[in-house]
Steps between C-alpha positions, in 0.01 A plus 500: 500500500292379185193687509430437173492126455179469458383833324619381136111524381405852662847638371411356119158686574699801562737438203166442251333847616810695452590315124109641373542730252211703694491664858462232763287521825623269694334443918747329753367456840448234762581489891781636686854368506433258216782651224250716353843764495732305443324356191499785348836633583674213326258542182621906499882326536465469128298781393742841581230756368266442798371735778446302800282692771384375851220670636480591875218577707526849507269787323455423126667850450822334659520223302457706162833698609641185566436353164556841370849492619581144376397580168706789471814332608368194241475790212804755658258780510545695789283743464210268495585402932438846590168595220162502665310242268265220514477118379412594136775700450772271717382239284519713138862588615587159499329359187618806299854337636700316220639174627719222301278191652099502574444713836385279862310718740418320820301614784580283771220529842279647233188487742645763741462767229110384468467506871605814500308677245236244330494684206832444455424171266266717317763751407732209407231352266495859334890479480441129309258582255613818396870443476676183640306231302616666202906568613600119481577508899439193726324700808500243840298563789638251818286456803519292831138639675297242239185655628604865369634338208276345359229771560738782329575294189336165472166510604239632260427825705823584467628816220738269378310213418549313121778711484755246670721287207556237782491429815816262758333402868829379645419202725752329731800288391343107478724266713592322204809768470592499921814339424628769286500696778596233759728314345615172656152429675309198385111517440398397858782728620355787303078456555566689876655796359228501225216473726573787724665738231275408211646600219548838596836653405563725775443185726693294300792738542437520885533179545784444296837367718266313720619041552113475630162679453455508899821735548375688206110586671665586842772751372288653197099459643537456899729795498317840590804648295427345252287622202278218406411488902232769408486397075086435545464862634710622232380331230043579578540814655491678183275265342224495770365687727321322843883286494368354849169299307743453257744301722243348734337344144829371355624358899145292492585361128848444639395330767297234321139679446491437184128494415321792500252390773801387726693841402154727599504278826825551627494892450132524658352639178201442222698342189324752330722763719818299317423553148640851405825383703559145343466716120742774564763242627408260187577821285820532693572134440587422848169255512310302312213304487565101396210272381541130464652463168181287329311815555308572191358820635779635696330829645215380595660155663420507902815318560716799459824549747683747485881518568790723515703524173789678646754260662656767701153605598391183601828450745476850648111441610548146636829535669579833563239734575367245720805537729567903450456523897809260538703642261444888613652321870780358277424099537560462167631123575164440643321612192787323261411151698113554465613506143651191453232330638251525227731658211594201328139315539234770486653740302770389232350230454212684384711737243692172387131381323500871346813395336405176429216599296716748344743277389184267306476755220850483456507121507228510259683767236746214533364263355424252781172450468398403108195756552487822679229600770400885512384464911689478732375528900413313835207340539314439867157419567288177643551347100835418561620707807846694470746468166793696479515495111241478223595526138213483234522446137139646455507365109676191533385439822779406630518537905842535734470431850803583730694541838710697653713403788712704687612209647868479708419113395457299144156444489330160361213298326237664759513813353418352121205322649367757684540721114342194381210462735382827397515469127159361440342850652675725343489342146098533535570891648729571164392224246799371480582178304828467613737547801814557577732550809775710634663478827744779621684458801861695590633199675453228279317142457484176628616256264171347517332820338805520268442186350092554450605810335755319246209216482176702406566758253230767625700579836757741518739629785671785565735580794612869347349776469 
């Protein structure tokens, strides 16, 4: 499988820290099963004078004989596995170590070792200043608990703060590169698999082999055998404690609360309860709050929604956990027909105007527009109501208005006027001059539509993705 398709940039990253004439810091992290590993093994495929070390969750002392060991195999000193030493001197042994090529040391699950022993990033700070940032090494610390990663080495409390050369978040893979990994399968055939695996490699790979996506949720999420049956557990266990307000928060956003008044409502709390809850799973970037795209003050806008980023996520809490009584009594058919009744409508329909408004920057880097907007968003509220895309060119005030259709039919002139009817508002919300109009639909256009489009200039349409 490709894993790699997409991770050109992060790998250049990668390349550009270890080509400094200096000692490199370099910070990898982001959430679990997103090729956080993998990234980094095919980067050491090149480099041959590397140490690479995954930490466990066992006692820090463990996981110093483990590295221990691997750096005496690296360096052929066998006397070192069996010597009763600490970091400092692990370390020294392997600087003092000539090598043809600069030396990679990566500490893959660094966080563990902090969890552990918190002074551990203290000690390694001591290690940094007093030896490695002079010994031309590239030192990487990987992490999949974001939380614990970004308090040991990003955040400003933390030992090893400013002393970082660069830092990779590895996100998910965009859908843009789906078909490299199902190949064959046009855009609308591909949107399913996106919106339920999102972008997620060790998704991606599960549902490999599979002609639909519905065959693909009942043998690799309604399965109890399976392992992403239980993947929400997995993946906020060890970044949260209280998991059950944890899931009953995400189940209400799931299930449409999407304000914070409706959100407080359907749990039975104050909204002032929700606060700490909604942050730490911001931080975790499994939610986020959205603001009407005009917003000039974005925090302190009171139309907020928030949303769940995570595609996977989002399927689990609206169709799955839902239903974990049926499944546990094995009517997994049951559960896989509640599915297709609101799958394609209230769901990836939803993730196919994510990737709509994706796709507008890259139009834009394109050239199709002969200015380019720096917004991009939804806008909703009694000015105009609901509009799936906004684009605004805040200095030539220029103004995009669009549609997305996930549509199993073309779609025609209504949907232009309706764009059109709701011009007028939002050029007075952005100060736009001018306007413009896109129109995305998988299925296509009436010819009626198709031949506005050829007639006025400032209307585009776009049935791929």
């Amino acid at each position: 499988m490709q894993k790699f398709v997409n991770r050109k940039t992060e790998l250049e990253a990668l390349e550009k820290q270890y080509n400094t004439e200096n000692s490199s810091l370099v910070i990898v992290y982001g959430r679990r099963r997103v090729g956080k590993t993998a990234l980094l093994t095919e980067f050491l495929k090149t480099h041959k004078d590397s140490v690479y070390f995954l930490a466990t969750e066992e006692s820090e002392l463990q996981n110093l004989n483990y590295f221990k060991a691997q750096v005496a195999d690296f360096i052929g000193n066998e006397l070192l596995r069996s010597a009763a030493v600490d970091w400092h001197t692990v370390f020294k042994t392997l600087v003092d170590c000539r090598t043809e090529t600069k030396k990679v040391i990566v500490f893959d699950e660094f966080q563990y070792i902090g969890q552990s022993n918190s002074a551990f990033p203290s000690i390694l700070q001591k290690i940094w200043d007093t030896m490695l940032k002079d010994a031309n090494i590239m030192l990487v610390l990987c992490g999949s608990l974001v939380s614990l990663m970004k308090s040991q080495t990003l955040d400003y409390g933390s030992p090893l703060y400013g002393r970082r050369t660069a830092q990779i978040k590895l996100k998910q893979i965009p859908f843009k590169h789906y078909h490299e990994f199902y190949e064959g399968k046009s855009d609308n055939e591909l949107l399913p698999f996106y919106a339920v695996t999102g972008g997620v490699p060790k998704y991606i790979e599960a549902f490999l082999g599979y002609g639909d996506v519905y065959s693909a949720i009942s043998e690799n999420i309604l399965n109890s055998q399976s392992f992403l049956y239980e993947e929400p557990y997995f993946l906020l266990q060890k970044e949260v404690s209280e998991i059950g307000s944890y899931f009953s928060l995400i189940k209400a956003i799931a299930m449409g609360n999407r304000k914070l008044s409706d959100i407080a409502g359907s749990l039975g709390l104050k909204q002032t309860n929700l606060t700490k809850y909604l942050k730490v799973l911001i931080d975790l970037d499994l939610v986020e709050r959205e603001v009407p795209v005009t917003e000039t003050a974005p925090e302190k806008s009171k139309s907020g929604l928030y949303r769940i980023t995570d595609n996977f996520i989002a399927f689990w809490f609206k169709f799955v956990y839902p239903y974990r009584t049926y499944l546990e009594k094995g009517e997994r058919k049951y559960v896989l027909s509640q599915i297709k009744k609101g799958f394609v409508q209230n769901f990836a329909s939803l993730v196919y105007e994510d990737v709509c408004r994706e796709m507008m920057w890259e139009l834009s880097a394109a050239g199709t527009w002969d200015f380019r907007f720096d917004k991009v968003g939804r806008y909703w509220g009694a000015k105009a109501k609901e509009t799936d895309i906004v684009a605004i060119d805040t200095l030539g005030k220029n103004l995009i208005l669009g549609e997305c259709k996930y549509s199993a039919a073309p779609k025609g002139l209504s949907v232009l006027h309706d764009l059109q009817a709701k011009a007028s508002a939002l050029q007075q919300l952005t100060g736009a001059s001018s306007v413009h109009y896109i129109i995305f639909n998988v299925s296509g256009f009436t010819q009626g539509l198709s031949d506005e489009a050829k007639r006025n200039g400032s209307v585009i349409l776009c049935d791929r993705i």
